[in-house]
mmCIF file of the C-alpha atoms, coordinates in Angstrom:
data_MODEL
# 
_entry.id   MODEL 
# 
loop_
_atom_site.group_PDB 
_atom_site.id 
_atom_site.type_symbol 
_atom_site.label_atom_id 
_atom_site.label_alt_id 
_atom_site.label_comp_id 
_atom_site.label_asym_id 
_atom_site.label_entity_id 
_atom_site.label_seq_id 
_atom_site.pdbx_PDB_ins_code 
_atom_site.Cartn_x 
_atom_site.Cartn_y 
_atom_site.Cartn_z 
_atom_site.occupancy 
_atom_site.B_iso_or_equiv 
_atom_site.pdbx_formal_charge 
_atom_site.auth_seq_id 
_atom_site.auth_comp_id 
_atom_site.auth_asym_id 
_atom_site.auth_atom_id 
_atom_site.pdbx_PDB_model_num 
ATOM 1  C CA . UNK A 1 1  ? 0.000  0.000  0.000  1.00 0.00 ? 1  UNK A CA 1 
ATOM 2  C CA . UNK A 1 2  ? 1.212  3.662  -0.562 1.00 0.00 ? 2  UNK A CA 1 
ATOM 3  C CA . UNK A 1 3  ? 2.018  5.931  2.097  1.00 0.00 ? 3  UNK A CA 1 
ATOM 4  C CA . UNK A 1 4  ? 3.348  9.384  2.736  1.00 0.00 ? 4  UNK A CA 1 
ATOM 5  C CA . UNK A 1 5  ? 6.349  8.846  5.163  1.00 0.00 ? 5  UNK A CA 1 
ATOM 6  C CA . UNK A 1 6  ? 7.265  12.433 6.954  1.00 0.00 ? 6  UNK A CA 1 
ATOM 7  C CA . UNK A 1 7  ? 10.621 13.119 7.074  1.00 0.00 ? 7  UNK A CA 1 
ATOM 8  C CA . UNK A 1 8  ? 12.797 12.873 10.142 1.00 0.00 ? 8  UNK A CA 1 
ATOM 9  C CA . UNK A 1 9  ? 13.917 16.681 9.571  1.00 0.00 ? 9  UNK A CA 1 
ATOM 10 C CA . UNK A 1 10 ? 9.796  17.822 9.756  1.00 0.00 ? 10 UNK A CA 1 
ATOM 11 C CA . UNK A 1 11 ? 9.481  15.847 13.475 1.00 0.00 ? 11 UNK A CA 1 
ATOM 12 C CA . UNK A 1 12 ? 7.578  18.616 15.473 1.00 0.00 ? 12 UNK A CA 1 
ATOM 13 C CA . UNK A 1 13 ? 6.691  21.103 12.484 1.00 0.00 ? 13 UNK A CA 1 
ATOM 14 C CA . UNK A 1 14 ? 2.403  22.098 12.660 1.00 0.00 ? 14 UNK A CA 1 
ATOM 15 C CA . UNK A 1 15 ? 0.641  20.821 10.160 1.00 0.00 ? 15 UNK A CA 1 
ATOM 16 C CA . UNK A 1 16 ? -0.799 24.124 9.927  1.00 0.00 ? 16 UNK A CA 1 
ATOM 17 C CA . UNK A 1 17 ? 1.874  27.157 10.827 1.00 0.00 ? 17 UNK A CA 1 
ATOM 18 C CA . UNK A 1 18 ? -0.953 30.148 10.840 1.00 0.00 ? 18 UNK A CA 1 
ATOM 19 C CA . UNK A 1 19 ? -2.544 28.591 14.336 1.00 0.00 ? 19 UNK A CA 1 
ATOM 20 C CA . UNK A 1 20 ? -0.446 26.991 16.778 1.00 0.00 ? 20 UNK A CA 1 
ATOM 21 C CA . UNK A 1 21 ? -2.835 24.400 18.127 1.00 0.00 ? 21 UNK A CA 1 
ATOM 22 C CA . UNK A 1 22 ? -0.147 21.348 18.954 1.00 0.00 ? 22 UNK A CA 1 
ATOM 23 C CA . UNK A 1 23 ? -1.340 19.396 15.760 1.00 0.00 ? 23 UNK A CA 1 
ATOM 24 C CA . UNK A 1 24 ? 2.258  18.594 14.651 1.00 0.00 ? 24 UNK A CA 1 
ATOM 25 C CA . UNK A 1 25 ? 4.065  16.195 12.026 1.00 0.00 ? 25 UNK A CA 1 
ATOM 26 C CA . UNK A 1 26 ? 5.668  13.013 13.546 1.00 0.00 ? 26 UNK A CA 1 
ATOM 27 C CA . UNK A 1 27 ? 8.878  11.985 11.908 1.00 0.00 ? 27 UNK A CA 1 
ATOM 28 C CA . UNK A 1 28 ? 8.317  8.332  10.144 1.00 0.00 ? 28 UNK A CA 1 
ATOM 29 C CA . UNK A 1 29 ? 4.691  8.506  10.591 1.00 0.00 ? 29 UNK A CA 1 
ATOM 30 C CA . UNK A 1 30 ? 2.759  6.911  7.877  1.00 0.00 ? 30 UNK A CA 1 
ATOM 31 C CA . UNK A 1 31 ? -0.629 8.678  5.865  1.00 0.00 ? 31 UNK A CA 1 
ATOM 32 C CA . UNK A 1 32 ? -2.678 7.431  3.237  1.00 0.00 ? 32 UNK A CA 1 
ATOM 33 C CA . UNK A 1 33 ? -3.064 9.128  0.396  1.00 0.00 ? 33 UNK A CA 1 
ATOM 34 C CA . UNK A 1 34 ? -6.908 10.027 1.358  1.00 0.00 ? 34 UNK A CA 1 
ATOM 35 C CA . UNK A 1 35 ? -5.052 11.539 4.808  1.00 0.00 ? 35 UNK A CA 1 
ATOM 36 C CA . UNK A 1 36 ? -2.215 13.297 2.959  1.00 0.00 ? 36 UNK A CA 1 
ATOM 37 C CA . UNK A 1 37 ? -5.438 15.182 0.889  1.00 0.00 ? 37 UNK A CA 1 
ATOM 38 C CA . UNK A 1 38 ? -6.964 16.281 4.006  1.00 0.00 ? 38 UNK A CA 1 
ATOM 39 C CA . UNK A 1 39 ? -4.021 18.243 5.532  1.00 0.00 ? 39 UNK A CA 1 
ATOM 40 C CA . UNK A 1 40 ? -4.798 21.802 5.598  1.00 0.00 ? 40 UNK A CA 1 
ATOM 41 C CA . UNK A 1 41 ? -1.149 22.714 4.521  1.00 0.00 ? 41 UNK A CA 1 
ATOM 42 C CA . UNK A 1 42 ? 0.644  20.382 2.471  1.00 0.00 ? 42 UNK A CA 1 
ATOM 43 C CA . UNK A 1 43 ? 4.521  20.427 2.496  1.00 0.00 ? 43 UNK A CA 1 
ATOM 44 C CA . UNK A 1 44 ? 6.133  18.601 -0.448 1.00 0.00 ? 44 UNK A CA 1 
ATOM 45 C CA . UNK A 1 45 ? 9.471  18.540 0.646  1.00 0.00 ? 45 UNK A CA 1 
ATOM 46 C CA . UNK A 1 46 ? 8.287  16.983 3.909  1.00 0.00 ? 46 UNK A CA 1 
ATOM 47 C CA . UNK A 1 47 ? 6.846  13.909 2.841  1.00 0.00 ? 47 UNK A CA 1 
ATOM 48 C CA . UNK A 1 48 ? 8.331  10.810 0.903  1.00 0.00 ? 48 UNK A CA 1 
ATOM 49 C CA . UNK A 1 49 ? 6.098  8.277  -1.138 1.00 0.00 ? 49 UNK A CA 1 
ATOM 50 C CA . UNK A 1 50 ? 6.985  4.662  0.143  1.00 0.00 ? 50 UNK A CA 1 
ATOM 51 C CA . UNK A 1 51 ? 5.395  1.219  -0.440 1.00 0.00 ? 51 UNK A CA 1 
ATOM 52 C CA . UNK A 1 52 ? 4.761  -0.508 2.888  1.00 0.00 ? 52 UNK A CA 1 
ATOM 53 C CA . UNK A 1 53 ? 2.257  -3.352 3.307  1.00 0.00 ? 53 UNK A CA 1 
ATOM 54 C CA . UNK A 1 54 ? -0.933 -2.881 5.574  1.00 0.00 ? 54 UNK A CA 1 
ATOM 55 C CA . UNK A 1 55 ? 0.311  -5.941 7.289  1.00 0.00 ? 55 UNK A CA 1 
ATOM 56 C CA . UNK A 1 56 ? 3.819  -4.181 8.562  1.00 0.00 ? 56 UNK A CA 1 
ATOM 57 C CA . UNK A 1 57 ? 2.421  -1.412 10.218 1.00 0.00 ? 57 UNK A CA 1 
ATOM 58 C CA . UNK A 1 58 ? 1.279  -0.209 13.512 1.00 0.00 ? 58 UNK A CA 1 
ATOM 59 C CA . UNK A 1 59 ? -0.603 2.096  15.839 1.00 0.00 ? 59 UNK A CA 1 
ATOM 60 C CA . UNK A 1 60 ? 1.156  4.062  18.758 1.00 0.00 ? 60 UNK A CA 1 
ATOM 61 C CA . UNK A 1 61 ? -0.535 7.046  20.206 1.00 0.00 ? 61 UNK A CA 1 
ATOM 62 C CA . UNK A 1 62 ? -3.459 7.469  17.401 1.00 0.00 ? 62 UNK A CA 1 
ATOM 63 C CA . UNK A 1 63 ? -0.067 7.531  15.026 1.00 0.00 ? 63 UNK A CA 1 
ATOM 64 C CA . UNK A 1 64 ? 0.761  5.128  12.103 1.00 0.00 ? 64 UNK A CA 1 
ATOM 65 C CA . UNK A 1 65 ? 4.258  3.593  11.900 1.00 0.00 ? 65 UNK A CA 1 
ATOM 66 C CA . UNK A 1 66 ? 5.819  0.948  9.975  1.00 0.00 ? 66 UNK A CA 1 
ATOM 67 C CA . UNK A 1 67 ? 7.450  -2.055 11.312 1.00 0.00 ? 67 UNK A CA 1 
ATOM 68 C CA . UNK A 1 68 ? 11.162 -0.635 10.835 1.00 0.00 ? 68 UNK A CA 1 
ATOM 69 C CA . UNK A 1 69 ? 10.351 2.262  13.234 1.00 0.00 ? 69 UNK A CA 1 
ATOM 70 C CA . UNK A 1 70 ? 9.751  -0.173 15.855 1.00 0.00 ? 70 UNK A CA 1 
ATOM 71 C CA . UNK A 1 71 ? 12.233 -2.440 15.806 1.00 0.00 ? 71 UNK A CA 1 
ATOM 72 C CA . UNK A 1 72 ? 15.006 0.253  15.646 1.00 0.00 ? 72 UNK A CA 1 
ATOM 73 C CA . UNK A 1 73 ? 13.257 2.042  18.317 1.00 0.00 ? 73 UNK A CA 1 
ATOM 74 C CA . UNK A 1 74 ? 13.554 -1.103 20.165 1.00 0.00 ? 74 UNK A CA 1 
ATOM 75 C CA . UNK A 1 75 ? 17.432 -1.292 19.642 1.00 0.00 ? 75 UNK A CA 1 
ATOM 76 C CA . UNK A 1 76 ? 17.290 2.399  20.490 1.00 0.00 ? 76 UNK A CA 1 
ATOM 77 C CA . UNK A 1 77 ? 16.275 1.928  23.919 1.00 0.00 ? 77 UNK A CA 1 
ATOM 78 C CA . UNK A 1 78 ? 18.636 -1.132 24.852 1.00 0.00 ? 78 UNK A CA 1 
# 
């Protein structure tokens, strides 16, 4: 399936810089393309097209990762 991956660089940039309401870009989280289409402001540069399947990703926190996230996240912490 085809996602829009947001860079590591846009971690903690609003999605929408005019009102500073804590709605913020995760770096590495994944958005369809119906999601991408919905954000108010859409940065190009911020966003990578990848091709992950439905089956290797997760939810954390109302947030969509893939698999390779996790498991270096998990070698992060040890």
């Amino acid at each position: 399936m085809k996602y829009y991956r947001v860079r590591d660089m846009y971690d903690q940039f609003p999605k929408n810089p005019k009102v500073r309401n804590g709605d913020i870009l995760i770096g590495g989280e994944l958005y369809t393309t119906k999601e991408f289409n919905r954000l108010p402001f859409i940065y190009a540069a911020a966003f990578e097209l990848v091709d992950i399947p439905k089956s290797k990703t997760f939810w954390s926190f109302g947030a969509r990762f893939a698999e390779e996230v996790k498991k270096w996240k998990l070698n992060w912490e040890n």
